[in-house]
N, C-alpha and C positions, 0 to 999 in steps of 0.2 A: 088784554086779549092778544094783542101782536106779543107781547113777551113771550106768553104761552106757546104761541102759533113756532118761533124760533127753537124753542126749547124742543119741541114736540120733532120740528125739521131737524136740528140736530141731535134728537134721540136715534131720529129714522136713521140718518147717514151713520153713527157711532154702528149702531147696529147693523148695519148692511155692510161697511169696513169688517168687524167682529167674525161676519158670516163669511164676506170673501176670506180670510183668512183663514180661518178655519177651513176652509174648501182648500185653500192652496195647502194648508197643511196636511189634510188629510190626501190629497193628491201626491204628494213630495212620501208620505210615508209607504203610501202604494207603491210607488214608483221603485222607494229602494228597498220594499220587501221582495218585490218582483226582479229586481236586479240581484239582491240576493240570491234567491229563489234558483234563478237560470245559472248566476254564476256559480253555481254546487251542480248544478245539472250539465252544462256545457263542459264541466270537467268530465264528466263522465262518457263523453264521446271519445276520451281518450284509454279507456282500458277496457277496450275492444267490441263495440256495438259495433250489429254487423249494420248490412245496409237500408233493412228494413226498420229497426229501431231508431237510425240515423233519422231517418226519412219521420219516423212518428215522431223524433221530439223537438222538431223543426217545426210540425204540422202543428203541434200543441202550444209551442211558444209565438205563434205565430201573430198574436194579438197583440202580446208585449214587445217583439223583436225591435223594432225602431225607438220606442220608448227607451228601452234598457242599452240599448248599442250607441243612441246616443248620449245618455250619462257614462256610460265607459270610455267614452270619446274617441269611438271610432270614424278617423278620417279617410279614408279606403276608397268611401264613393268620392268624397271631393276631388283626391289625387289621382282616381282613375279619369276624372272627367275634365282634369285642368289636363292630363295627357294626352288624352282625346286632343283638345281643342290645341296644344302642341303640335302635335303629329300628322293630324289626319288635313288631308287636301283635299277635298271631295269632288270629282267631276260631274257629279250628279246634283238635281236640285234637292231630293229627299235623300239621306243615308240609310240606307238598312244597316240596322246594326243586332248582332247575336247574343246575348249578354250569359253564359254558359256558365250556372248555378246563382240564378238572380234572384232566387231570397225572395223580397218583398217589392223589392225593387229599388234598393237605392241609389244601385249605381244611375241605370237609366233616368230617375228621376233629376239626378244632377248634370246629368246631358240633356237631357231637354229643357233643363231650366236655362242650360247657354244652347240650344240650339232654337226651341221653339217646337212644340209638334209639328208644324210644317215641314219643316228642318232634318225631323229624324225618326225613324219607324223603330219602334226596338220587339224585337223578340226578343225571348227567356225558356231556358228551360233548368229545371231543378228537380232531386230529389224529391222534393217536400211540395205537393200542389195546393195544400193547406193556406201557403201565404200566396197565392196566385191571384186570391181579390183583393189584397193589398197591391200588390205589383200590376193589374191594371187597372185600381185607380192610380194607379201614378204614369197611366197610361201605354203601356206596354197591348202592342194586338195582337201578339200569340203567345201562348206560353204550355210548353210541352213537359211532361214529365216523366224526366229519363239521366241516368247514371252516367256519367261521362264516359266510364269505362264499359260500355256497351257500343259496340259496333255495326254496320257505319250507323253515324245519327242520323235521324229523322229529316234530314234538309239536302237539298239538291246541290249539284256543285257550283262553284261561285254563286251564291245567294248572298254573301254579305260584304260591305264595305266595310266593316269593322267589326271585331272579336275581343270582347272582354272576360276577364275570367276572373273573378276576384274570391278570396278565400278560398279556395275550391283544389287549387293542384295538392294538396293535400293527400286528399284523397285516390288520387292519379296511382294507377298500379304499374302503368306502362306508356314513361313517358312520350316516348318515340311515336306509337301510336296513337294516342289522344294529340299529339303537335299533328301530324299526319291528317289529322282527320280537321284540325283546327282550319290547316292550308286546301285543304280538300273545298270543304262549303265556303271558304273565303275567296274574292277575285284577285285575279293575279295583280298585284301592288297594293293588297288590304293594309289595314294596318290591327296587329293583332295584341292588346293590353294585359298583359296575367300578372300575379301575384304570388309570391311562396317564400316560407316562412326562412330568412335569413342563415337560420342552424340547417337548416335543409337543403339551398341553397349552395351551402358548402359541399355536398357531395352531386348536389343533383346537374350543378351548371354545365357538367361533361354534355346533357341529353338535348340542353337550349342550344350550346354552342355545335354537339353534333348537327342537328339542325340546318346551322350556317355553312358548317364544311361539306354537306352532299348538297347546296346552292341549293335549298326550301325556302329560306328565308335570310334578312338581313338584320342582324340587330341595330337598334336606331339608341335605343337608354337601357342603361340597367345603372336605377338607383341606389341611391344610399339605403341604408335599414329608418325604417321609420317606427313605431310602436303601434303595438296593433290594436292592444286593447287597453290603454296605459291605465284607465280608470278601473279596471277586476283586478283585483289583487294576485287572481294566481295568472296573469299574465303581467301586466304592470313595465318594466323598460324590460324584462327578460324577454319575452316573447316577440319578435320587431318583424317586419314583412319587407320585401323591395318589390319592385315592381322591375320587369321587365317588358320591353316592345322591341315588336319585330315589324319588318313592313315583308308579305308574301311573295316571294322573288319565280312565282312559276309561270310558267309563258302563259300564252293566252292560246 
């Protein structure tokens, strides 16, 4: 009888290993159907979707976004937020912080993970308000939906201690004005995070560095190239990001 009773016990666990697996398998083939899926889609943001299309295939990916960004091994929020804790000097007990095209919210969620929600208040605003119940569960308490390149933004002057911008200047039509308007809602000695694509970069740093020459702001890092999506093939070490920071140099 007790042989039985073992056999029977080790039927159940053989079979319940069998099931997990099979779960994890079927989960792993979702995964990189859907990472597929996007990576054939996401190209397509590049041959000319205007801003409204932008905005719907954001809203539709928006389930899979975090799943699929991180099998592409996107590091973006971590380095935004080991820069934060770099940079930023708070004289405040809480930070407000503006996170300007926050997705889902990754970045913020990796600043509160070194800050604490006591620690740090994050707003967001984006294109796409589809992922906005993703982004405040990861706690974010406002999140606004609006085009960088639309003027002025929705926020008061100095409202924030810090300014992140990640994946986003991309899309920037007029750099001068969207900086302008970054140092506007920021308080004078914010510190303000962005991102833009290395090849780009190359022509655009005249707009970061004009910036510094009419005394707006002071650059503190402008990094190495990093990969942005190294895991999608059609981005892979070709496509790399830096990061730039500035701290707000306008009086009070």
């Amino acid at each position: 009888m007790l042989q039985r009773v073992c056999r029977l016990t080790r039927l159940v666990i053989n079979n319940t290993q069998k099931t997990n697996l099979i779960r994890l398998s079927l989960r792993s083939a979702s995964e990189a159907d859907a990472a597929g899926q996007w990576k054939d889609k996401l190209a397509s943001l590049h041959t000319g979707m205007d801003t409204d299309q932008t905005a719907n295939l954001y809203d539709e990916w928006a389930a899979d976004y975090d799943d699929v960004l991180a099998k592409w091994g996107y590091q973006v929020p971590n380095i935004t937020a080991n820069l934060f804790n770099k940079h930023y000097r708070g004289t405040t007990q809480t930070a407000n912080v503006f996170d300007l095209g926050c997705g889902t919210g990754l970045v913020g969620k990796e600043i509160i993970k070194n800050l604490g929600e006591e620690g740090v208040k994050m707003y967001g605003s984006d294109l796409s308000p589809g992922q906005f119940p993703m982004a405040k569960d990861k706690g974010y308490v406002d999140l606004q939906q609006w085009d960088l390149n639309e003027f002025p933004y929705p926020y008061k002057n100095n409202e924030f201690d810090v300014l992140t911008c990640a994946g986003t200047l991309t899309y920037a039509q007029d750099f001068i004005k969207v900086f302008d308007e970054f140092c506007r809602i920021t308080k004078p000695g914010s510190i303000i995070i962005m991102t833009h694509r290395s090849d780009m970069m190359n022509k655009d740093l005249q707009y970061f560095q004009q910036m510094e020459k009419d005394g707006k702001w002071t650059q503190l890092e402008l990094t190495d190239s990093v990969p942005y999506l190294p895991n999608n093939e059609n981005y892979g070490m070709d496509v790399q990001v830096q990061f730039f920071v500035a701290r707000n140099d306008k009086k009070e």
